[in-house]
N, C-alpha and C positions, 0 to 999 in steps of 0.2 A: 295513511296507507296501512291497512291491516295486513295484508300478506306482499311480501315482497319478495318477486323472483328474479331469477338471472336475466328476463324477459327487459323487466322494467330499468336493469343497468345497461344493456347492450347497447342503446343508444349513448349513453357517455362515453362508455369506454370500447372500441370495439370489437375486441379479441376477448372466448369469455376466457382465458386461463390467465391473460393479465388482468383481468376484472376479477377472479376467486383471488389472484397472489395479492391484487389491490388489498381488496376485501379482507382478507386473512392481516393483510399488515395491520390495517387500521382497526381491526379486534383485538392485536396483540397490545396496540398503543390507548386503546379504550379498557383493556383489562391491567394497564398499569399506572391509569388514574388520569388519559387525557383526558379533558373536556368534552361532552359529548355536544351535536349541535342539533339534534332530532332530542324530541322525549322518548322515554324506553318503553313506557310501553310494557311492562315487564318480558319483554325482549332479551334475548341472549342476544352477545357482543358480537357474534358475526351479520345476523339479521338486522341489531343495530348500523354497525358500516355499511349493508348493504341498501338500506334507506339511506344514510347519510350520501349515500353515492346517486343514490336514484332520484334525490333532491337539490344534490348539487350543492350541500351547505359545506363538504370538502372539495379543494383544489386537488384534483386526482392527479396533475401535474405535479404537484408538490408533495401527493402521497406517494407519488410512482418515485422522484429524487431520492425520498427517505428511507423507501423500501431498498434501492439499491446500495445507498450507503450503508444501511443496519448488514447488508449482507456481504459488502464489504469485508476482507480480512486485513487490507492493508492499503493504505489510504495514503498514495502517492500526491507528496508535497514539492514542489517547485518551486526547487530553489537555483541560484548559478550554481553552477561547474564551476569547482578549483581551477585555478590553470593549472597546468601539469607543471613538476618540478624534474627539474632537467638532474638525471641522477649523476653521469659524467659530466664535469664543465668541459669544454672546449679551450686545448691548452692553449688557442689563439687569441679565448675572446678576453675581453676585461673583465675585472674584478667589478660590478657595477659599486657605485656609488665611490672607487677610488681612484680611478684612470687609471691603474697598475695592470699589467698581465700576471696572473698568477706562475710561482716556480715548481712547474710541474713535470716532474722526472718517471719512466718511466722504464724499471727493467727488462732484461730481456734475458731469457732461461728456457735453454732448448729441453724437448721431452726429455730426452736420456740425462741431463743434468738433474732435472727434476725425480727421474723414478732414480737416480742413485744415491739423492739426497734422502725419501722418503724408507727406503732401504738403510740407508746408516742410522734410523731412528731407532732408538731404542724404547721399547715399551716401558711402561712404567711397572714398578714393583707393586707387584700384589699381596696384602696380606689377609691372613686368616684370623679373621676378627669372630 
């Protein structure tokens, strides 16, 4: 195939702007030393891909995967969920692994107790260093 146009990929792939982003990927992965599967032809790397595509010797299926992943910024892994960690225990439940209930006490300190306690505080001494 000596001239090869947008013409002659649209049957592959049918949209052409996902046929150029094709295209464009698999010139970026032939200009950093893939395999080519057409002869060059002395052909520049996008004219290359786009015979490669109008012959069908790439899986545009698996170009299209690759293209998405390279454009990728963060490539969510699936993995389980932590359980959650219970931050108050429950003064009823058990201690697991001891059959004991834990001795869990808990004050009680009205507002006005509280601001006349933070009021008797004394600041700390500052010095001039």
């Amino acid at each position: 195939m000596a001239r090869v146009t947008v013409e002659d990929c649209v049957d592959k792939v049918e949209n052409r702007f996902d046929l150029i982003l094709l295209a464009a990927h698999r010139a970026r992965m032939i200009s950093t030393g893939s395999e080519l599967t057409v002869e060059r032809d002395n052909d520049k790397n996008p004219v290359v891909s786009l015979r490669e595509i109008a012959d069908e010797t790439v899986d545009t299926a698996d170009l299209q995967e690759e293209l998405i992943h390279s454009l990728q910024k963060y490539v969510e892994v699936d993995e389980p969920e932590a359980e959650p960690i219970a931050l108050l225990a429950d003064a009823s439940a058990e201690i697991p692994g001891t059959g004991t209930q834990p001795d869990v006490t808990f004050d009680q300190m009205s507002e006005d107790d509280l601001l006349a306690g933070l009021e008797g505080l004394v600041p700390p001494d500052r010095s001039d260093d």
